[in-house]
matplotlib code that plots the C-alpha trace (Angstrom):
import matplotlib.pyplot as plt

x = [83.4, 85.5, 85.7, 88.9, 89.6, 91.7, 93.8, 93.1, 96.2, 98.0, 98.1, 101.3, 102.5, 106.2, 107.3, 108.8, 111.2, 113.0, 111.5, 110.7, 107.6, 105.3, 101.7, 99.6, 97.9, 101.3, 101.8, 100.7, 98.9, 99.7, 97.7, 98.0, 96.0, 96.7, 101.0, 100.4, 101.0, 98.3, 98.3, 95.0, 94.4, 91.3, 92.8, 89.6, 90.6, 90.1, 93.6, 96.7, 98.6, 102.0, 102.8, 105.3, 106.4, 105.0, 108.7, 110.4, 113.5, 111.2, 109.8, 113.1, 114.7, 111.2, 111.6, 115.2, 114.7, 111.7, 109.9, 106.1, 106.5, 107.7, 104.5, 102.2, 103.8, 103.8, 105.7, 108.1, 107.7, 105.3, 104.8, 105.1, 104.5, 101.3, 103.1, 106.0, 103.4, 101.2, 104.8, 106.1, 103.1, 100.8, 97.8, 97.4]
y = [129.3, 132.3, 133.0, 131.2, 128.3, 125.3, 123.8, 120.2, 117.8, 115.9, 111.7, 110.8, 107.4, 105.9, 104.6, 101.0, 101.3, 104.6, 104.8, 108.5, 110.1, 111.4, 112.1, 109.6, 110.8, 110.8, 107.0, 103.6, 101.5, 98.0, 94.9, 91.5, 88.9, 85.1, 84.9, 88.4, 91.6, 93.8, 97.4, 98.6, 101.9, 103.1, 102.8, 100.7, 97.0, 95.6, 94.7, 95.7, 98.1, 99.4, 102.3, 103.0, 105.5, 104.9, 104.7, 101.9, 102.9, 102.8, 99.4, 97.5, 98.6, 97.6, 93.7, 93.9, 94.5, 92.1, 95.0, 93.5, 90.3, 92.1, 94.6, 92.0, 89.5, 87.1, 83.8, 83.0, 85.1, 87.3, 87.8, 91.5, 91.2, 93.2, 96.1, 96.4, 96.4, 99.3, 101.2, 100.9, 102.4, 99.0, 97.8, 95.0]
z = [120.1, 118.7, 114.8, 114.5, 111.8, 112.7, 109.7, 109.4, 110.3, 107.0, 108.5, 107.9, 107.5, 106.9, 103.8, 104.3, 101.6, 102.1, 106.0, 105.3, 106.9, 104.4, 103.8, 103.4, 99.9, 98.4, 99.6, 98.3, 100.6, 100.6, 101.5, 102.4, 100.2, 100.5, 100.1, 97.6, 98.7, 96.4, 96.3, 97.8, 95.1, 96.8, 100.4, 101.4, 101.5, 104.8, 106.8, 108.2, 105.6, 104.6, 103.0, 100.3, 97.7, 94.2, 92.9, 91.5, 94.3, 97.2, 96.5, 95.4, 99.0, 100.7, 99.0, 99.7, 103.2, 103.3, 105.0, 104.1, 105.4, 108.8, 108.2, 107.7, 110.2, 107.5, 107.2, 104.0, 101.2, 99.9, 96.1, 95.1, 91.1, 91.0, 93.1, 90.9, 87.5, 89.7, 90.4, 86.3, 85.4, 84.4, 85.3, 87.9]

ax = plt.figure().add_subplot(projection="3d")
ax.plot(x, y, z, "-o")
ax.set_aspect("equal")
plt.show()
């Protein structure tokens, strides 16, 4: 093994609103719970995720596009009122 350091490799994931590739610390990681979609703050709830950017813009095209209930395979609608208090700034 030769003195040589290896720089650790960034995950990436892509945003479902803006479907831009960027690192995963500077997304928010989205869960399914019941018919809710809940952000998942700590990245540890168990599930499929999606990712999007913490921006009001991002999330409006990601519900426009019903882009979580195609994430999550989901059937109807998904309620997405908890992500848009986490995105303004409020808490859940």
């Amino acid at each position: 093994m030769s003195g040589r350091t290896h720089a650790r490799a960034c995950p990436e994931r892509t945003c479902v609103g803006c479907r831009e590739r960027a690192a995963k610390s500077e997304l928010l990681r989205i869960v399914q719970k019941g018919d809710a979609c809940v952000p998942d703050l700590r990245g540890m709830l168990p599930g499929r995720g999606a990712y999007v950017h913490p921006v009001p813009v991002c999330l409006d095209l990601a519900v426009r596009r019903r882009a979580f209930v195609r994430a999550f395979r989901a059937r109807g609608q998904l309620d997405t009122q908890a992500l848009t208090q986490v995105v303004a700034g409020e808490t859940p």
